[in-house]
Backbone as ProteinMPNN parsed JSONL, in Angstrom:
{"seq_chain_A": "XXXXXXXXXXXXXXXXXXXXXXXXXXXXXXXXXXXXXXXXXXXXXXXXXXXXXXXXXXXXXXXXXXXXXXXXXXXXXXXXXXXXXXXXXXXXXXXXXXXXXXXXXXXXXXXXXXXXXXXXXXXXXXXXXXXXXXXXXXXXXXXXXXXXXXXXXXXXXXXXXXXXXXXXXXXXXXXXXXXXXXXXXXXXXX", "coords_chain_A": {"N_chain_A": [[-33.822, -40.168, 50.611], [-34.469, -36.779, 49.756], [-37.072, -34.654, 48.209], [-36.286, -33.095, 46.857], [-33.641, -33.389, 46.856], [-34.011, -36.283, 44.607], [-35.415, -35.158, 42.724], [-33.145, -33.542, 41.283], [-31.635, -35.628, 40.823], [-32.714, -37.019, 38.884], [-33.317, -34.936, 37.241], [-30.978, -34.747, 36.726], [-29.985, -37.272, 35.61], [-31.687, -37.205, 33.087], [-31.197, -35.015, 31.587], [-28.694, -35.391, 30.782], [-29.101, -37.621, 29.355], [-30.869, -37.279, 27.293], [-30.249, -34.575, 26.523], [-30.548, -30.947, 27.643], [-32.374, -29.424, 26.276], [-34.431, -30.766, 25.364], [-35.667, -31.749, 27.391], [-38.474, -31.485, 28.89], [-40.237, -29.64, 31.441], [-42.612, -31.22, 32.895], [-41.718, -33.756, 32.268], [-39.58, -34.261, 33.524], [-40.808, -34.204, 36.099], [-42.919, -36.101, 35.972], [-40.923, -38.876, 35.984], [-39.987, -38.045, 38.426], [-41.714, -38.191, 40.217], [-43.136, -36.577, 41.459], [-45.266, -33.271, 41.52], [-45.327, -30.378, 38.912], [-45.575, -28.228, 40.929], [-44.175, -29.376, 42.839], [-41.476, -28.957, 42.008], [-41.104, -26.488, 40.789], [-41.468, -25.254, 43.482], [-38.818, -25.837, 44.79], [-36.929, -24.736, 43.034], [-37.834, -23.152, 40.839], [-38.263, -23.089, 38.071], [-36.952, -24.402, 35.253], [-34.937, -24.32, 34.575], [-33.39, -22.823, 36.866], [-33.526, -25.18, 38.586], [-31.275, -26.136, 36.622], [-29.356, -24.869, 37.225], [-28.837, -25.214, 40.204], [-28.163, -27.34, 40.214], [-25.8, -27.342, 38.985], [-24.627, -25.539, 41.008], [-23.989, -27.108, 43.129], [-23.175, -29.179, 41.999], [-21.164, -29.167, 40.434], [-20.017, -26.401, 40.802], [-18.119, -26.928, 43.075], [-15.862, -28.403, 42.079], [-14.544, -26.525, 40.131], [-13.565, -24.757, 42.152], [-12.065, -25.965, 43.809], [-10.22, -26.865, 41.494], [-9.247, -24.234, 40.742], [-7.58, -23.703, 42.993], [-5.858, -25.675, 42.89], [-4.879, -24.676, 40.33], [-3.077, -22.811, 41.611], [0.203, -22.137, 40.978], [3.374, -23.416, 41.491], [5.426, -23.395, 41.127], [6.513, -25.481, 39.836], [6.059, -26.654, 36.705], [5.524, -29.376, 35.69], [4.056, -30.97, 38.017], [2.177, -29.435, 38.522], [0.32, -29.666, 36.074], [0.137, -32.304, 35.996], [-1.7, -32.756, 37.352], [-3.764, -30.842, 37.657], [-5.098, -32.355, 35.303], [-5.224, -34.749, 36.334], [-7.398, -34.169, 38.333], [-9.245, -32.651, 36.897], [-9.742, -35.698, 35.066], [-10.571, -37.469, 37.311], [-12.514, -36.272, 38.688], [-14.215, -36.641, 36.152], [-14.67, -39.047, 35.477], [-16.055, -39.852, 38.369], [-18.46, -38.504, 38.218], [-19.951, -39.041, 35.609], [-22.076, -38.645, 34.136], [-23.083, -35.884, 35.0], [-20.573, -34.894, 33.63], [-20.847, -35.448, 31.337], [-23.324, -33.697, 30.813], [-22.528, -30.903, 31.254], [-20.102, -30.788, 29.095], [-22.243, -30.892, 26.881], [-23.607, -28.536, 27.234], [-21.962, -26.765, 27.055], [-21.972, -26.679, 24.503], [-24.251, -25.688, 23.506], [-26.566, -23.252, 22.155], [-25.254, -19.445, 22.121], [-27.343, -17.709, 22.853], [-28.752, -18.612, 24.578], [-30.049, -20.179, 28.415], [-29.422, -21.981, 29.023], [-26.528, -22.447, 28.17], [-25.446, -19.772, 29.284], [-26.271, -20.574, 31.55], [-24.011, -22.897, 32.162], [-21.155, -20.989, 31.3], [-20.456, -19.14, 33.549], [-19.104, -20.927, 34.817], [-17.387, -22.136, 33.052], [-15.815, -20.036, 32.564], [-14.382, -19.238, 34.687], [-12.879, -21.471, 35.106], [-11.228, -21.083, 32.773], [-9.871, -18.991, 33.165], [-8.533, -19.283, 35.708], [-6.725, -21.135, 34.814], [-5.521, -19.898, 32.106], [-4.509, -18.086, 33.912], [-2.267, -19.277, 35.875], [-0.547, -20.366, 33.45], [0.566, -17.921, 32.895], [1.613, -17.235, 34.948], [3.754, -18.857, 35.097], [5.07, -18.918, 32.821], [7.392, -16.988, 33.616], [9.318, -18.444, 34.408], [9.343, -20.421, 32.495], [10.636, -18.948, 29.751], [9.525, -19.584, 26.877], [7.061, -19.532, 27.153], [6.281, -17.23, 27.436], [3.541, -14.811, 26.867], [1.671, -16.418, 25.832], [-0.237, -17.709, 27.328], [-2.77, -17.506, 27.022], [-3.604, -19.095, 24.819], [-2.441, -21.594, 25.555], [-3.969, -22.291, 28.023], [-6.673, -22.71, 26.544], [-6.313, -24.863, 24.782], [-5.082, -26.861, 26.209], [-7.134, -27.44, 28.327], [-8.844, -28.124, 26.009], [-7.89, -30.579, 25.145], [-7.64, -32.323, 27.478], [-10.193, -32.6, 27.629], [-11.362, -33.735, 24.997], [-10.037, -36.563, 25.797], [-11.722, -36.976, 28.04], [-14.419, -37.106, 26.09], [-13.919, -38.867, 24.623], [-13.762, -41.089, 26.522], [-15.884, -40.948, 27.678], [-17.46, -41.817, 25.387], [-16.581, -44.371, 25.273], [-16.358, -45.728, 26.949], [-13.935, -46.904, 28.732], [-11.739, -48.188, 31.091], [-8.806, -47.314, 31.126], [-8.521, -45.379, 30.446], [-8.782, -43.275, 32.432], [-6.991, -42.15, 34.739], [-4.152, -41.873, 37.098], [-2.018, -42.349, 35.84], [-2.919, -41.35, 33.165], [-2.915, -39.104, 33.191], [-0.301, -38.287, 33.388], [0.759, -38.749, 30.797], [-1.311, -37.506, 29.249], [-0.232, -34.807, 29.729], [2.629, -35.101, 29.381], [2.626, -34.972, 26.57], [1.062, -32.833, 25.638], [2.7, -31.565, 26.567], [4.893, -31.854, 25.079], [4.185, -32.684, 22.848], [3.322, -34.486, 19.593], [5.761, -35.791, 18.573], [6.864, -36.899, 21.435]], "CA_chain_A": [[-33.508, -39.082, 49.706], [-35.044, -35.868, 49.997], [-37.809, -34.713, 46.789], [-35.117, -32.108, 46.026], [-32.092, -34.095, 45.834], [-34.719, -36.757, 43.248], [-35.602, -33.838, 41.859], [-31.976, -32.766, 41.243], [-30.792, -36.501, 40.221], [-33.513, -37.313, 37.984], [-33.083, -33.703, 35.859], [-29.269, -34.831, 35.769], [-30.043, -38.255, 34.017], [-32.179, -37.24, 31.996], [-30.589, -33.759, 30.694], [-27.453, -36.062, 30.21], [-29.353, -38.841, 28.259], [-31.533, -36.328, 26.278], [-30.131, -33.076, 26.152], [-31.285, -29.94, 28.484], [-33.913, -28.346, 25.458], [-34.752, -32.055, 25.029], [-36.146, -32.258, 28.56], [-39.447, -30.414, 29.542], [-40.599, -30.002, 33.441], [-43.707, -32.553, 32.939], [-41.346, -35.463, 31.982], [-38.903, -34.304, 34.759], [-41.579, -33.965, 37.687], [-43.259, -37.58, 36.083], [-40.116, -39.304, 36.498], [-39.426, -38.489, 39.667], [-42.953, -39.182, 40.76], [-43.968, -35.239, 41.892], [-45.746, -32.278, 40.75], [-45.081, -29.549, 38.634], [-45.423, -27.032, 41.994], [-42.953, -29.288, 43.61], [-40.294, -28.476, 40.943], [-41.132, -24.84, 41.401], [-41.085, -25.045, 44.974], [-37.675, -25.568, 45.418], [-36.181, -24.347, 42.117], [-38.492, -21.881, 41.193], [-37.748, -23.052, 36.902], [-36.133, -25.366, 34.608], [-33.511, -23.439, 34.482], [-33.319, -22.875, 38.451], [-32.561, -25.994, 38.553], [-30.405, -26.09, 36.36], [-28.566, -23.694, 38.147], [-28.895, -25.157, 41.208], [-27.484, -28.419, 39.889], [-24.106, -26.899, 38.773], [-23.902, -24.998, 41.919], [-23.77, -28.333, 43.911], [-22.272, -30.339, 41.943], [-20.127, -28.8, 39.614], [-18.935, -25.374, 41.425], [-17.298, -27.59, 44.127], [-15.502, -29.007, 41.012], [-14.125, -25.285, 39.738], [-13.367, -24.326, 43.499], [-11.057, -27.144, 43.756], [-9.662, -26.228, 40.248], [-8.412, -22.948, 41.185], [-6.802, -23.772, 43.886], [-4.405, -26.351, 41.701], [-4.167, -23.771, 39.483], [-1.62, -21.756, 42.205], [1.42, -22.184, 40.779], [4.042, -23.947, 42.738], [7.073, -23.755, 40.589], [6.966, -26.624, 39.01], [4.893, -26.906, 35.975], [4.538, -30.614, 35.506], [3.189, -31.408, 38.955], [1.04, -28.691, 38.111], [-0.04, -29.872, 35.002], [-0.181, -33.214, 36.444], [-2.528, -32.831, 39.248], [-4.559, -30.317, 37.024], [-5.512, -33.27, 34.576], [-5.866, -35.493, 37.354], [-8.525, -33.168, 38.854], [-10.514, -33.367, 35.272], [-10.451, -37.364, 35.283], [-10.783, -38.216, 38.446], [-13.912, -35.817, 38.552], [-15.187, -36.928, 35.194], [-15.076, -40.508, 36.499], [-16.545, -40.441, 39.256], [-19.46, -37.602, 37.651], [-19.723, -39.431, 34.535], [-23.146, -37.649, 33.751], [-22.521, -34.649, 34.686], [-19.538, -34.118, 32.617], [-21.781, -35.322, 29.987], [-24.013, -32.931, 30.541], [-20.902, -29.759, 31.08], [-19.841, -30.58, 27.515], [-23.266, -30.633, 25.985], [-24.288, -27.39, 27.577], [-21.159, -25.82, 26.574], [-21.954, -26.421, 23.077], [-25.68, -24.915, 23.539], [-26.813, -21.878, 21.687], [-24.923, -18.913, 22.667], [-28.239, -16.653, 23.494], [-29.692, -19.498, 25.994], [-29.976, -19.692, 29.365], [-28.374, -22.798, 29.798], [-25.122, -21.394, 27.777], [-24.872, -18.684, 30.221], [-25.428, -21.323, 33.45], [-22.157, -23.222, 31.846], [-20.467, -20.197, 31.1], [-19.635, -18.752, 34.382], [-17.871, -22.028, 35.384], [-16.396, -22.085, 32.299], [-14.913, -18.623, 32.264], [-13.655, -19.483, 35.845], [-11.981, -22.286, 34.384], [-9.916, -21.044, 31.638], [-8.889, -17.908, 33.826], [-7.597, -20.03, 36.589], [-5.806, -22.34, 34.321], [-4.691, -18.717, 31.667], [-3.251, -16.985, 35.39], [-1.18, -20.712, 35.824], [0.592, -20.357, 32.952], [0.956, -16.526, 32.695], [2.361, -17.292, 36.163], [5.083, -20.73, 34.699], [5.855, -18.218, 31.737], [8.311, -16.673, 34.586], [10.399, -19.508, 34.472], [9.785, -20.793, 31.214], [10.53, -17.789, 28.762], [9.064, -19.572, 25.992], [5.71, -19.508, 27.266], [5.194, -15.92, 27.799], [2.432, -14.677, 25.541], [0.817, -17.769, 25.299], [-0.959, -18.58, 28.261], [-4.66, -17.809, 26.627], [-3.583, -20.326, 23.661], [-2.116, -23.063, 26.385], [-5.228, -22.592, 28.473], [-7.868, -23.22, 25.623], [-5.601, -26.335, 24.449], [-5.051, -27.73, 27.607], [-8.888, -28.115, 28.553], [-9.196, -28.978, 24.721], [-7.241, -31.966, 25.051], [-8.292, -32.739, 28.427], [-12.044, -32.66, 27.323], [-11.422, -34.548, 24.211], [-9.521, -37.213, 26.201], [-12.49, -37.367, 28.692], [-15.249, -37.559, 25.544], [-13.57, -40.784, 24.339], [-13.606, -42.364, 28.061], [-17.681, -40.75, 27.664], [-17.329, -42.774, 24.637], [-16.133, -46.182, 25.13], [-16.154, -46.561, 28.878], [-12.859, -47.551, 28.585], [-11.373, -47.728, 32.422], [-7.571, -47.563, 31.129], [-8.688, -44.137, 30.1], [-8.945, -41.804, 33.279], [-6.122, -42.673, 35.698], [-3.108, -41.011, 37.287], [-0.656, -42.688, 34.217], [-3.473, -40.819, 31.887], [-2.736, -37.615, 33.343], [0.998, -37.963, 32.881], [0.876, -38.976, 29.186], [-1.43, -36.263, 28.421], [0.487, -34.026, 30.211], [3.474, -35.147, 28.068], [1.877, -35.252, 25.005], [1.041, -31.192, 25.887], [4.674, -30.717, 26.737], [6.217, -31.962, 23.937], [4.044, -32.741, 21.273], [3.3, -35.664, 19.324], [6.936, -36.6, 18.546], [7.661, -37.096, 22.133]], "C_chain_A": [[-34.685, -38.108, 49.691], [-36.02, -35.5, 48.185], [-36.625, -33.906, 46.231], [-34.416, -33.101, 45.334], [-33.203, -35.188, 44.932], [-34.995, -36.044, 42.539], [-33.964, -33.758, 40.552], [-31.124, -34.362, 40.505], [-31.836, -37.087, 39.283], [-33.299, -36.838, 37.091], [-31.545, -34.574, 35.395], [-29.441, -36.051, 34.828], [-30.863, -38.154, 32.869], [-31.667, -35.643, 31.06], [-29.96, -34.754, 30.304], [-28.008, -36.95, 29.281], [-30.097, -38.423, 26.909], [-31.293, -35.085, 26.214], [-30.771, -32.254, 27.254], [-32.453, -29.225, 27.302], [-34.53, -29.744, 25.982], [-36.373, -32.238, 25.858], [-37.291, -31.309, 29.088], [-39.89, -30.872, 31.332], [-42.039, -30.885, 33.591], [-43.196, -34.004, 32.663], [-40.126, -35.52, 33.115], [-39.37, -34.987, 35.938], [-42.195, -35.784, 37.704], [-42.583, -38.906, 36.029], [-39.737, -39.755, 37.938], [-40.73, -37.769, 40.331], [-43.161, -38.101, 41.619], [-44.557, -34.385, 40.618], [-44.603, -31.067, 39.921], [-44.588, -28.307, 39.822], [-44.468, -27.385, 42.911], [-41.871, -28.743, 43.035], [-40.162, -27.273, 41.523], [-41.047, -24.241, 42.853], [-39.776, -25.093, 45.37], [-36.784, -25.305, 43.981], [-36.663, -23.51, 40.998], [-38.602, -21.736, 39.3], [-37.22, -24.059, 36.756], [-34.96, -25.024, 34.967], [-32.854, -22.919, 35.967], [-32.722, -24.305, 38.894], [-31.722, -26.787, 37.935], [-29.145, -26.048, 36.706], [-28.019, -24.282, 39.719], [-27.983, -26.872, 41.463], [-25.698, -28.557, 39.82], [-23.79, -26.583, 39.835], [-23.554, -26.156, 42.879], [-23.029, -29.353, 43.272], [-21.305, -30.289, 41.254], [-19.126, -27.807, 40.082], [-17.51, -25.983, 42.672], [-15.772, -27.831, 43.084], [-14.212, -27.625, 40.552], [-13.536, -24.912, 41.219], [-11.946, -24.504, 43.541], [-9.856, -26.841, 42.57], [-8.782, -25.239, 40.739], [-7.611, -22.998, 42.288], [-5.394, -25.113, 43.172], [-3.782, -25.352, 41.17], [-2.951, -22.342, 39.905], [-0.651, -22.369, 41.466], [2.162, -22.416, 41.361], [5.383, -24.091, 42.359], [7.909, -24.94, 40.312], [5.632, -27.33, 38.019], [4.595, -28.093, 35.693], [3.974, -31.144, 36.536], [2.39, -30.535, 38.726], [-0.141, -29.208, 37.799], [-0.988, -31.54, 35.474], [-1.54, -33.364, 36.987], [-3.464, -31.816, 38.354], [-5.771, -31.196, 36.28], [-5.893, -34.286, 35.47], [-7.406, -35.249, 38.138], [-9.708, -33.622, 37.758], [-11.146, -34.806, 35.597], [-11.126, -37.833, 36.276], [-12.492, -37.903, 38.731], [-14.748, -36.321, 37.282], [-15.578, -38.177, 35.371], [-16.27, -40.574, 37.189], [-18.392, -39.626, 38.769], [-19.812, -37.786, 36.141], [-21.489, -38.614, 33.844], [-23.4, -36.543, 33.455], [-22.08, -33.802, 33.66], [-19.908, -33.945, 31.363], [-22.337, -34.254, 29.693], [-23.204, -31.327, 30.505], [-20.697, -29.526, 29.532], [-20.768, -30.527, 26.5], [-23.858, -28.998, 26.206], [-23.105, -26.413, 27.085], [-21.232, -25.375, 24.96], [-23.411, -25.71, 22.512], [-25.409, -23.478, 23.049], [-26.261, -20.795, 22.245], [-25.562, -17.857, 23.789], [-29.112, -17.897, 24.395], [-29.805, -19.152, 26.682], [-28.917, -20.94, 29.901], [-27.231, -22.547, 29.328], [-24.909, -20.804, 28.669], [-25.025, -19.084, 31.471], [-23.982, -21.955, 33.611], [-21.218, -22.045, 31.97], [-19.601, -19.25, 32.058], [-18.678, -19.385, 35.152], [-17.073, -22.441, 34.33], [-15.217, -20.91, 32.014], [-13.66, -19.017, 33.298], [-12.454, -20.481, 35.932], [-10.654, -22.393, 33.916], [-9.131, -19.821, 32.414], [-8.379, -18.676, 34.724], [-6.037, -20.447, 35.696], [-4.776, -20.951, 33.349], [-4.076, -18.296, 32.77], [-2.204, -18.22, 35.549], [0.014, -20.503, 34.909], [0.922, -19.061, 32.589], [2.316, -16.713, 34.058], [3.849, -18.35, 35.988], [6.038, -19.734, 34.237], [7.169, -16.948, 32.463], [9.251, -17.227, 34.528], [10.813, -19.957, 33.301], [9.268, -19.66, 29.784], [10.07, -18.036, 27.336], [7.722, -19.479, 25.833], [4.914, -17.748, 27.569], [4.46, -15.007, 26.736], [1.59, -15.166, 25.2], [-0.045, -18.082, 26.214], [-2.069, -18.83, 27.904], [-4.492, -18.755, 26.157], [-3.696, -21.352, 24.547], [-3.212, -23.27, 26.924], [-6.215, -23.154, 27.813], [-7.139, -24.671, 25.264], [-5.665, -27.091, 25.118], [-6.277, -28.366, 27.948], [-9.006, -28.679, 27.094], [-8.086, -30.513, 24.978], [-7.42, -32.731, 26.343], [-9.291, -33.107, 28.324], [-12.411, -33.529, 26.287], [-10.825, -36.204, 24.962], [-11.061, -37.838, 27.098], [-13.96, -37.98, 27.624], [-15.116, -38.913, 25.283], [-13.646, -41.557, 25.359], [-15.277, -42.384, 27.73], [-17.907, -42.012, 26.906], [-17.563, -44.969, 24.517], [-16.006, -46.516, 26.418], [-14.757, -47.701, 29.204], [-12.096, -47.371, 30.255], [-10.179, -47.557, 32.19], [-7.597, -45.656, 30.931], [-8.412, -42.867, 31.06], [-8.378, -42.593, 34.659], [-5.058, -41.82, 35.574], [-1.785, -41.086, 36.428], [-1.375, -41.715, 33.134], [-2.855, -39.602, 32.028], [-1.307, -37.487, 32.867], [0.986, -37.973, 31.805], [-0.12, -37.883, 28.917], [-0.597, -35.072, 28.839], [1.602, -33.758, 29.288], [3.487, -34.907, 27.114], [1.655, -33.218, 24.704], [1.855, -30.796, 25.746], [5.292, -30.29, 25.534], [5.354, -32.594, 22.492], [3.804, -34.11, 20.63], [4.545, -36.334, 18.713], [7.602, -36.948, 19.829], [6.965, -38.782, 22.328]], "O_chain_A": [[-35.826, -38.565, 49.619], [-35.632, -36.046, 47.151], [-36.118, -34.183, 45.145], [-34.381, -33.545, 44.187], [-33.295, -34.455, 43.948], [-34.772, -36.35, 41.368], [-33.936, -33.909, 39.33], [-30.146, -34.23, 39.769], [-31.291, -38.103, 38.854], [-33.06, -37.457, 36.054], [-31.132, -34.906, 34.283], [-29.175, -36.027, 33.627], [-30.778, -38.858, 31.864], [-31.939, -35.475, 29.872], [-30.5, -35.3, 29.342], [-27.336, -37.089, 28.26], [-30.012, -38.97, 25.809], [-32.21, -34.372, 25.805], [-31.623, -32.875, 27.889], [-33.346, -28.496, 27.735], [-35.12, -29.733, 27.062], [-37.495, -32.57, 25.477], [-36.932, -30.33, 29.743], [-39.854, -31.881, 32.036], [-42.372, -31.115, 34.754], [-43.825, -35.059, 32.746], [-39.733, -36.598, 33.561], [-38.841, -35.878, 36.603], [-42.124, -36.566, 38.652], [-43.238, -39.948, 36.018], [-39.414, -40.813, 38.478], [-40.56, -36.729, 40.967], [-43.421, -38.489, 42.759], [-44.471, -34.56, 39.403], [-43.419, -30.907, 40.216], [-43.568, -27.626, 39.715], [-43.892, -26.59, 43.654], [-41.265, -27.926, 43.729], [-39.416, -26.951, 42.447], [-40.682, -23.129, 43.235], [-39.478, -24.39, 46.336], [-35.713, -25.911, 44.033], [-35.815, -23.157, 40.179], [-38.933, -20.629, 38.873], [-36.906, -24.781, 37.703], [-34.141, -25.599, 35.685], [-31.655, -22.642, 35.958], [-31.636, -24.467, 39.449], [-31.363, -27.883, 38.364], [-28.184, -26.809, 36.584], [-27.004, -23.866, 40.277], [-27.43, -27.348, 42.455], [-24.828, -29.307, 40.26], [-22.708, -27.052, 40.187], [-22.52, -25.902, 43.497], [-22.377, -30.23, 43.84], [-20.478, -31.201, 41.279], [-17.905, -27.939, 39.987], [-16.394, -25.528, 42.924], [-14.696, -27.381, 43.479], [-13.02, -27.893, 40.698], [-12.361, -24.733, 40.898], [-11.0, -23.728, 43.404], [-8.688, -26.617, 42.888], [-7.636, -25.49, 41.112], [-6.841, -22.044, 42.404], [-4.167, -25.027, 43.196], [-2.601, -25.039, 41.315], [-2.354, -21.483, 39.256], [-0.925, -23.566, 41.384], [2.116, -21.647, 42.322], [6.281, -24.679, 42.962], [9.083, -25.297, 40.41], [4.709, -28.089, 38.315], [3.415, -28.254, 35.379], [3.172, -32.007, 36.182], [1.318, -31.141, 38.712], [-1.177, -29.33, 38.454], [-2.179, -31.827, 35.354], [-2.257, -34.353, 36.838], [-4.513, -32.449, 38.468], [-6.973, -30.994, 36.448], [-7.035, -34.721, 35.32], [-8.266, -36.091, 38.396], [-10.603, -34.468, 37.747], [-12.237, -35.14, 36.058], [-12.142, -38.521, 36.179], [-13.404, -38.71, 38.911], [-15.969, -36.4, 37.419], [-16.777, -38.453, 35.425], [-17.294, -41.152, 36.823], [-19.409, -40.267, 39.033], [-19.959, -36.781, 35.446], [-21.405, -38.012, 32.774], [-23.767, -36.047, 32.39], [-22.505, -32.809, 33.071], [-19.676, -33.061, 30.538], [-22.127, -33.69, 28.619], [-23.458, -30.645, 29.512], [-20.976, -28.522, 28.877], [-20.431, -30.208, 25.36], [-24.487, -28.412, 25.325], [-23.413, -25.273, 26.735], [-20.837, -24.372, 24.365], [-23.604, -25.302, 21.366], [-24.471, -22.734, 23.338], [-26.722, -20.819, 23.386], [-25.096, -17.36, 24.814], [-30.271, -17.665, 24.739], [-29.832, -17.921, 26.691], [-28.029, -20.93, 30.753], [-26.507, -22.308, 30.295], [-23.899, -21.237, 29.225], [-24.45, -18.571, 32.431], [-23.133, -21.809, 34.49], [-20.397, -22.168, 32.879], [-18.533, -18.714, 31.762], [-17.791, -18.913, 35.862], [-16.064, -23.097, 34.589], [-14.13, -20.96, 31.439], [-12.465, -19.108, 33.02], [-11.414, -20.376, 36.582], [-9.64, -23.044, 34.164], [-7.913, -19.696, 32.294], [-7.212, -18.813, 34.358], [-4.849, -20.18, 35.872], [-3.584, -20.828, 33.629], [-2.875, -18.086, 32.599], [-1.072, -17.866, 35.219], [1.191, -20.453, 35.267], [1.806, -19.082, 31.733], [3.507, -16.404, 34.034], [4.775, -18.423, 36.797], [7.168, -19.5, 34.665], [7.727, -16.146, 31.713], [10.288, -16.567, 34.589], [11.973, -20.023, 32.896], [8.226, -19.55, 29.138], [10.1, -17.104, 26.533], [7.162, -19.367, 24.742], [3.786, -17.302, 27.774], [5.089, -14.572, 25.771], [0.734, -14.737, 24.427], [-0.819, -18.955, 25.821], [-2.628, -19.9, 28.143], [-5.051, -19.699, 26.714], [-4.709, -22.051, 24.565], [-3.773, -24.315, 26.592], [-6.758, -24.121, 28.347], [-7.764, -25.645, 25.685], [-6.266, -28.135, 24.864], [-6.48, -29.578, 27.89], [-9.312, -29.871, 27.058], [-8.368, -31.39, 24.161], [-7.325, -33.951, 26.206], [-9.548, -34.129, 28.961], [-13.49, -34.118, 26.347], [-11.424, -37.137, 24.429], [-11.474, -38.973, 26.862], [-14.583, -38.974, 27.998], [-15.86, -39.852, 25.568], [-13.602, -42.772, 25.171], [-15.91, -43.425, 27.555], [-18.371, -43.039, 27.4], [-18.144, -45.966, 24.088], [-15.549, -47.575, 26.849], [-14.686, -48.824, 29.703], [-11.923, -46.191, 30.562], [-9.732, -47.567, 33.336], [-6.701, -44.897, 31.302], [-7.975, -41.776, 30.694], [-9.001, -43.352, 35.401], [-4.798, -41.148, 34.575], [-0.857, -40.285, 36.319], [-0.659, -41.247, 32.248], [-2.291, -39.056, 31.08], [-1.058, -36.65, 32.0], [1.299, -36.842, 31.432], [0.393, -37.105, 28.113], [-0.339, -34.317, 27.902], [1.739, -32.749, 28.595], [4.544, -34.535, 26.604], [2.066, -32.571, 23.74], [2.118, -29.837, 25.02], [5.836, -29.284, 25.079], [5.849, -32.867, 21.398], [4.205, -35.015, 21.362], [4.379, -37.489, 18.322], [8.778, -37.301, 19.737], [7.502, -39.587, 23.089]]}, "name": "protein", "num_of_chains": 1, "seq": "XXXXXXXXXXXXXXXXXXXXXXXXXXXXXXXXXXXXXXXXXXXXXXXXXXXXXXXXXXXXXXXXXXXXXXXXXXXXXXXXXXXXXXXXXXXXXXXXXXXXXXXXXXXXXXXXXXXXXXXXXXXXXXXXXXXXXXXXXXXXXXXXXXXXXXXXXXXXXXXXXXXXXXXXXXXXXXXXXXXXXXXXXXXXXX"}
């Protein structure tokens, strides 16, 4: 393993286990058993690699996303395979995601706020054009797509905290995705 990538998997367990303020670049670099000037040598900032963290391991993540989010004329394989995407990635990136949902909730004037924020924007517009795009077919949805979008990841994201939670493995599987899926559809009387 290269100093970068230790570099780069060191910051992630320890943002995720203590927060990104939490974490200063002297308990980073003495972790993973370099200098300060290496840090800066290949990430030039905390916050560089930050940056440089998401773009490798998270943008792949969003990429992928948007390309589900075509529309295929049939909104529960959609939907399906949307939520599948989430778990399967929060699974296997169980740190990460940790760290995604803590940074999303970071101060709005940060810097790490505004490294989340462009993969979050990317996000909810994928997933808002999806169902702007359904609401074609299904005339009850047209108007709604911002709402469905914010919901959708909200109940996706809450679904994934509780797996964060309880490390429950029954939690993030291709039956999960259907039942939340359902549960979206139709509500808690279905």
């Amino acid at each position: 393993m290269s100093k970068r990538e230790e570099l780069l998997e060191v910051a992630l367990k320890l943002f995720a286990e203590e927060g990104y303020d939490a974490v200063g670049v002297q308990k980073i670099v003495d972790c993973a058993g370099v200098t300060k000037p290496t840090l800066y040598h290949y990430f030039g900032s905390k916050e560089g690699l930050l940056d440089s963290m998401l773009e490798l391991y998270f943008a792949p993540f969003v990429d992928t996303l948007e390309g589900l989010c075509e529309y295929q004329n049939n909104i529960v394989v959609t939907l399906e395979g949307i939520v599948f995407h989430y778990l399967k990635f929060a699974r296997e990136n169980l740190m990460l995601y940790k760290l995604i949902l803590n940074l999303s909730f970071a101060p709005e004037k940060s810097q790490s706020y505004a490294s989340i924020m462009k993969y979050s924007v990317r996000q909810y517009a994928a997933i808002e054009k999806m169902f702007a795009a359904a609401a074609g077919q299904h005339g009850n949805m047209k108007g709604r797509s911002v709402m469905f979008a914010y919901t959708f990841i909200g109940i996706i994201n809450s679904n994934i905290s509780f797996y964060l939670c309880t490390k429950n493995d029954v939690d993030i599987n291709q039956n999960t995705a259907r039942k939340l899926c359902k549960q979206f559809m139709h509500g808690i009387f279905s």
